[in-house]
C-alpha positions in Angstrom: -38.5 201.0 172.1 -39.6 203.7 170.2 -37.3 205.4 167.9 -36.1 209.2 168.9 -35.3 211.9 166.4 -31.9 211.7 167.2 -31.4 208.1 166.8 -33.2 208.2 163.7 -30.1 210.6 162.7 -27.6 208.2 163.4 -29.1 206.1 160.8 -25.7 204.2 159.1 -26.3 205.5 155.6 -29.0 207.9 154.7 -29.7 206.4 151.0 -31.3 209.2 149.9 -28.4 211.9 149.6 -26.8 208.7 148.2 -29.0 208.0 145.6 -29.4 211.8 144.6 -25.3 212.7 144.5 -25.1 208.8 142.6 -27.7 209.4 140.0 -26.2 213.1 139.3 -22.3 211.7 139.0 -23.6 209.2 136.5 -25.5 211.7 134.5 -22.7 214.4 134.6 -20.1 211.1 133.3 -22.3 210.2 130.8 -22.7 214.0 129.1 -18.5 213.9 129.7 -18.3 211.3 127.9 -20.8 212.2 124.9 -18.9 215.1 124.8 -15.6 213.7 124.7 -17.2 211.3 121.5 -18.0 214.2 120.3 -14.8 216.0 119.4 -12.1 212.8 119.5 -11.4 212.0 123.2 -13.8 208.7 123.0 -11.6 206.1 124.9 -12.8 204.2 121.3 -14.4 204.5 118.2 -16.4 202.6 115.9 -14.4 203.5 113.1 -11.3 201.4 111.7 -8.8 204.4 112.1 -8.7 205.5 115.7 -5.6 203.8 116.1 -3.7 206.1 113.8 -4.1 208.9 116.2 -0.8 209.7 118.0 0.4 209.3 121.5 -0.5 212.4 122.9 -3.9 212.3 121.2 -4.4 209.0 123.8 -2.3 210.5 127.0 -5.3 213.5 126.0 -7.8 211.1 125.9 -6.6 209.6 129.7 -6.6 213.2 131.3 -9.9 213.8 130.0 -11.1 210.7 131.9 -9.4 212.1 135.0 -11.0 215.4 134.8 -14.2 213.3 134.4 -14.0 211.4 137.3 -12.7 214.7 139.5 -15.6 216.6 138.4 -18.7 213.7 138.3 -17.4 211.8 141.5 -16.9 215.2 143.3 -20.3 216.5 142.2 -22.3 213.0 143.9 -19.7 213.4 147.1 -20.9 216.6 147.6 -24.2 216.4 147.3 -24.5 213.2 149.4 -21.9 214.9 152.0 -24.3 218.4 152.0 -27.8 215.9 152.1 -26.7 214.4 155.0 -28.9 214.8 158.3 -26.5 216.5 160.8 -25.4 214.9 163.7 -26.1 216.3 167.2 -23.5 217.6 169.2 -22.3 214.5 171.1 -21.5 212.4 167.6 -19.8 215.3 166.0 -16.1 213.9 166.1 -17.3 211.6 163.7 -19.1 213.7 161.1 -16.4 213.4 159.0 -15.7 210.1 158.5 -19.7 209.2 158.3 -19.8 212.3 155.1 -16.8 210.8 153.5 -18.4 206.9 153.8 -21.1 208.6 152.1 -18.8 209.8 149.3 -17.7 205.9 149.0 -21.0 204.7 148.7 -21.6 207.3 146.1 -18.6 206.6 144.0 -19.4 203.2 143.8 -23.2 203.2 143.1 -22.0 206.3 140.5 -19.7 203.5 139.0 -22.5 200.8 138.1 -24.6 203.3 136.7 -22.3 204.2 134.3 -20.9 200.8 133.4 -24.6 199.8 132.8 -25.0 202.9 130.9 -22.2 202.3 128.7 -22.9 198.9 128.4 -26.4 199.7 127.0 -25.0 202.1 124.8 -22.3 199.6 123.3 -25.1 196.8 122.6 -26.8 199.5 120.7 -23.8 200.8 118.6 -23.7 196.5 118.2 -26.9 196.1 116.5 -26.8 199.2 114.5 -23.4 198.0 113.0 -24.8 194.5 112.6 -25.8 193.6 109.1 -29.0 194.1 107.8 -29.3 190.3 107.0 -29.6 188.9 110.0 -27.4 188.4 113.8 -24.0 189.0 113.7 -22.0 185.7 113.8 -18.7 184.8 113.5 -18.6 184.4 109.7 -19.6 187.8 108.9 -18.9 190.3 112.2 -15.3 189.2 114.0 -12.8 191.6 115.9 -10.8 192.1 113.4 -13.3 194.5 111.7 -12.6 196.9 114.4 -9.1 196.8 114.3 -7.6 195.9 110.9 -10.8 196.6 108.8 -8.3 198.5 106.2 -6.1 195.9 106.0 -8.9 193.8 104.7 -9.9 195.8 102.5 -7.0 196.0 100.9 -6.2 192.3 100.9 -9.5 191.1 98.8 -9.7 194.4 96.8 -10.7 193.9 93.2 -11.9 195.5 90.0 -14.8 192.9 89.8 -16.4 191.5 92.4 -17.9 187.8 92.5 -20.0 186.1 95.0 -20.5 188.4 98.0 -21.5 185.5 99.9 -18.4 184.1 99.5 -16.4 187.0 100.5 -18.3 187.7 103.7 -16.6 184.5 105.1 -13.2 184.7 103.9 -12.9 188.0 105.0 -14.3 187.1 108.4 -11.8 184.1 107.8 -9.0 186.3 107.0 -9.3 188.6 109.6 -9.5 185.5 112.8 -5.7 184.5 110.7 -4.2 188.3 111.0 -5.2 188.6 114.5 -2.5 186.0 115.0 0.2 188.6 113.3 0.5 190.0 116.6 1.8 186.6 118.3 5.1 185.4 118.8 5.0 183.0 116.2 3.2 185.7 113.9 1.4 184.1 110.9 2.2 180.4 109.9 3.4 179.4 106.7 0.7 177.0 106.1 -1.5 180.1 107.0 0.2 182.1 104.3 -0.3 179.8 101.8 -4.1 179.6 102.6 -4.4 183.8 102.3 -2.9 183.8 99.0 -5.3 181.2 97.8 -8.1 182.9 99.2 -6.8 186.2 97.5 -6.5 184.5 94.3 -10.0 182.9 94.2 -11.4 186.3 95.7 -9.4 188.9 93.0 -8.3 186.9 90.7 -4.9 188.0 91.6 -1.7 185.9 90.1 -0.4 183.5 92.8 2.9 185.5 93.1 1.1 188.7 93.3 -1.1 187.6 95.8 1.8 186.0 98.4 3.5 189.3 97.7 -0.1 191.1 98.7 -0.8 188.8 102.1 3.1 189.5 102.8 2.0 193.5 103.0 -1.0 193.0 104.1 0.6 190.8 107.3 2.9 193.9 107.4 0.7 196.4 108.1 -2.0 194.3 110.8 0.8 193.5 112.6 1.9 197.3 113.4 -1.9 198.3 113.3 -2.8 195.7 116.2 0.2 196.8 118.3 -0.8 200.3 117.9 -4.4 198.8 119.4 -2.6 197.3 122.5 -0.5 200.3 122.9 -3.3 202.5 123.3 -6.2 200.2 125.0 -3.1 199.4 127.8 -3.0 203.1 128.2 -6.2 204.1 128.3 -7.0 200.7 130.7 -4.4 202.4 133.0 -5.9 205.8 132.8 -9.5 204.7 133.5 -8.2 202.5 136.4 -6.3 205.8 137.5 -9.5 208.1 137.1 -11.6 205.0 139.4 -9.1 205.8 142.2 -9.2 209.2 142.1 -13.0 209.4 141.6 -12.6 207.5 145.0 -11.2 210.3 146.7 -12.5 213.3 145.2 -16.0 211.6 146.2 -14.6 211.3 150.3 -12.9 214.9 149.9 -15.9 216.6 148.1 -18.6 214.7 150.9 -16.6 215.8 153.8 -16.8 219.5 152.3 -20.3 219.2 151.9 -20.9 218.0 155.5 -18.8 221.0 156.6 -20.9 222.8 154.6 -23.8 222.0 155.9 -22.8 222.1 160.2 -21.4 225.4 159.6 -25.0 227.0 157.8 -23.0 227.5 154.4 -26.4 228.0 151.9 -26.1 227.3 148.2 -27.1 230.6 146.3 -27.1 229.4 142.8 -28.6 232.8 141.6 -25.7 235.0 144.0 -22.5 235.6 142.9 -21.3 234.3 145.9 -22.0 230.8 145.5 -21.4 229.6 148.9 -22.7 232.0 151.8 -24.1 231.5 154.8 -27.3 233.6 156.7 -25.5 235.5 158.9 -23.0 237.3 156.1 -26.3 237.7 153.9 -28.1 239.7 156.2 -25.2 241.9 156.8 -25.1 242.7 152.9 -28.7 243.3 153.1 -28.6 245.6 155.5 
C-alpha cells in the first residue's frame, strides 16, 4: 500500500527536528558550562582549593546549573516542537502531546551528548594532569590529590629534599591513609604510627614532632574531606534537580513551538518582534 503524504505525517517521531533541537541543547550546555569554569561556577575544579569556597558560592553554583538546563533543554524542545511536520486537521487533538514527546526525546538525546562531552573533556584534563613520566597509577596519582593535596603538602614538607622516587609513593601512600579520616573509626593507631615514620624518614622530622605533625595534618583532611561531601551531595542534588526540570522545560518549550508553528507564528530573527506571524506583517507593511 503506498504511503500518502499524510500518513507520512503521522510518522511516530520525526528524528530530524530531534536531532537538530538535541545537537543545539548540547552545544548551548556545553558553552554554559565553559562559561560557568570560567568565572568559578564549575560544579568542580582541578585545583586542591575549591572546597574552601563557602556555601552560597555552591547553592550559586546549583542555580546556575538550573538556569542551564531551563535555557539548553528549552532551546532543543523548541526547536524540535517548531520542526515538527504539522498534523492535518483530524489528528489535531493530539498535537500537543506528540510536540511535547518530542521535547522528551530531545532532553534525553541532549543528555548523552553532554555526558559524552564532559566525559571526553574529563579524560583530557586526566592526561594533561598525569605525570610526564609515564600513566598515572596508584603510587603516584590517587584521589586524595584532588581533595587534600594541601594537607600533603604540608605533612612531607622539608628544607631538603631526598629521593623523589621515594616520596612519590609515600605521598600517594599517605594520602589512600587520610582518606580514611573521614570514617567512623577515623585514622587507626597503628596507621598513625606508620605516618609519623614516614614523615620522619621523608623530613627528617624528630619522632615527637612528626606524631604532633600527622596529628594536624589528620586534623585538617578530616574537615577538608567533609567540606568535599558537603558540597558534591549538594551539587549531586542540584544537577539531579536541573535533569528534572530540563525534562519539563523541554515538553513545555516543544508544545510552544508546535503552537507556534499551527498558528503561522514566523521567527524574525532580524525584527524586533521576534515572534510574528504573516498576516500582522503585512498589515505593518502596509
Amino acid at each position: 500500500m503506498p504511503t500518502t503524504p499524510a500518513t507520512e505525517t503521522l510518522k511516530a517521531v520525526h528524528w530530524g527536528g530531534v536531532i537538530a533541537g538535541a545537537i543545539a541543547a548540547a552545544a548551548l550546555a556545553f558553552v554554559l558550562h565553559a562559561f560557568a569554569a570560567a568565572i568559578g561556577l564549575a560544579t568542580s575544579s582541578t585545583t586542591p582549593t575549591w572546597r574552601d569556597g563557602s556555601v552560597a558560592l555552591w547553592i550559586l553554583s546549583g542555580l546556575y546549573l538550573l538556569l542551564v538546563a531551563l535555557a539548553s533543554y528549552g532551546l532543543g524542545g523548541y526547536i524540535a516542537g517548531y520542526m515538527r511536520p504539522k498534523l492535518p486537521a483530524a489528528a489535531a487533538d493530539e498535537s500537543e502531546v506528540r510536540d511535547g514527546v518530542h521535547g522528551m526525546v530531545v532532553w534525553a538525546l541532549a543528555t548523552i551528548l553532554t555526558a559524552v562531552l564532559a566525559l571526553g573533556a574529563a579524560q583530557a584534563l586526566t592526561r594533561l594532569a598525569a605525570p610526564s613520566g609515564g600513566v598515572a597509577g596508584p603510587s603516584n596519582s590517587v584521589a586524595a590529590e584532588n581533595i587534600i593535596a594541601d594537607d600533603l603538602d604540608r605533612l612531607f614538607r622539608a628544607p631538603k629534599r631526598g629521593d623523589v622516587t621515594s616520596l612519590t609513593y609515600a605521598r600517594a601512600e599517605a594520602g589512600r591513609i587520610l582518606l580514611s579520616a573521614s570514617g567512623h573509626e577515623g585514622v587507626s593507631g597503628e596507621d598513625r604510627n606508620y605516618l609519623a615514620l614516614l614523615v620522619t624518614g621523608q623530613t627528617g622530622l624528630a619522632p615527637d614532632a612528626a606524631q604532633q605533625r600527622v596529628t594536624q595534618v589528620i586534623a585538617s583532611a578530616r574537615e577538608n574531606i567533609s567540606g568535599a561531601r558537603q558540597s558534591a551531595v549538594l551539587l549531586a542534588f542540584m544537577a539531579g534537580a536541573s535533569a528534572l526540570l530540563g525534562a519539563a522545560a523541554a515538553w513545555f518549550a516543544a508544545v510552544a513551538g508546535g503552537q507556534h508553528r499551527d498558528g503561522g507564528t514566523v521567527l524574525a530573527v532580524s525584527s524586533p518582534d521576534l515572534f510574528r506571524r504573516p498576516g500582522r506583517a503585512a498589515k505593518s507593511k502596509s
